[in-house]
N, C-alpha and C positions, 0 to 999 in steps of 0.2 A: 793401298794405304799411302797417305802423301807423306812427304818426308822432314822430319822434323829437324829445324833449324837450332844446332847449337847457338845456345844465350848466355852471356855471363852480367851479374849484377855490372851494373854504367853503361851496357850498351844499349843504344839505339834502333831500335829497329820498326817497323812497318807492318802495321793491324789494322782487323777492323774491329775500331774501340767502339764500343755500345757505349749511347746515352746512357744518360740515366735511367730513363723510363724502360731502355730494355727492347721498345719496338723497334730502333733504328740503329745499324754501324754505319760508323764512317771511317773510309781507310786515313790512316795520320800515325804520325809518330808516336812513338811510347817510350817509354825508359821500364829499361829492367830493373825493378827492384828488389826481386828475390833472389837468393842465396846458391853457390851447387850445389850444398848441402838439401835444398827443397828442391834441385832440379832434378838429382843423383834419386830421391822420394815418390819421384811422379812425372807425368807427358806434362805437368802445367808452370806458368811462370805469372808472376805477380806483377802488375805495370804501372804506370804512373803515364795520366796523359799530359802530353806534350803541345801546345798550342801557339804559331804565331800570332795569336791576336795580344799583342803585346800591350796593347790603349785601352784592352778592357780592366776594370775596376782590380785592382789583387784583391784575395784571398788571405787569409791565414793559411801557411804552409806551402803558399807559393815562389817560387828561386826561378828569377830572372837568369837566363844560361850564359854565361858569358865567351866560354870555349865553344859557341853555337857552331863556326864552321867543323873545329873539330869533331862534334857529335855529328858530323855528315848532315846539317840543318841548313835549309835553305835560305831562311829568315833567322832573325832574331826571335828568340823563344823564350815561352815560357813554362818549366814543367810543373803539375798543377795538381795538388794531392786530392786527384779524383782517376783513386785506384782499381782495378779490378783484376779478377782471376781469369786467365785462358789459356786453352789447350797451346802446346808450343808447334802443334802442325800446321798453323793458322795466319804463323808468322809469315807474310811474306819473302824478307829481305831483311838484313842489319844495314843499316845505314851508318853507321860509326860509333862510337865512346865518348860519352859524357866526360870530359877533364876530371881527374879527383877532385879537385878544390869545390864542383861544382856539385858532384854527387855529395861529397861529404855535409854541405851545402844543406842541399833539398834533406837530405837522412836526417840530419840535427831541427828542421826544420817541422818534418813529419813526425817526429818524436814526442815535439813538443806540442803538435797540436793531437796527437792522441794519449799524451800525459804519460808518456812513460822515458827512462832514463835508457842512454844505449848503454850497453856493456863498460864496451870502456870509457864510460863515463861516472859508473859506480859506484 
């Protein structure tokens, strides 16, 4: 059984993020954006992909990373609220932590594009 990489919500780490479509991964960056409370629940962890292609068009919900060395990022990034669910065995490697400023950032950001208020903001 391979060995599952402890994750905490802001960090960084190395998957292979499925298209959309579902027939293809590509190994890349991710942001953890689920909870220990959901980790503590189950083998899976919630992600948000992560993209140097910084020149393509934004999105709504997308956060330009500004602590990108910090988050162990080789490039300048973008993380891109094109989320999905995967097992936490799958993880390659963490790469490092998104700065608070930047997570808080993207959360406020993804909130608002699926219409709902966070907590402490109630």
């Amino acid at each position: 059984m391979p060995t599952m990489i402890a994750c905490d919500r802001g960090d960084v780490v190395l998957v292979p993020f499925p298209f959309t479509d579902a027939r293809v991964e590509h190994l890349r960056p991710a942001l953890v954006i689920s909870t220990r409370e959901y980790h503590a629940g189950c083998a899976d962890c919630i992600v948000a992909m992560v993209t140097s292609r910084i020149e393509a068009p934004r999105r709504p919900g997308d956060h330009a990373v500004q602590g990108w060395k910090a988050a162990g990022l080789l490039h300048p990034s973008v993380v891109r609220a094109k989320l999905t669910t995967i097992s936490r065995q799958i993880i390659r490697r963490q790469l490092g932590r998104l700065p608070t400023g930047d997570l808080d950032e993207f959360v406020r950001g993804l909130a608002a594009i699926i219409g709902v208020a966070r907590r402490d903001e109630v």
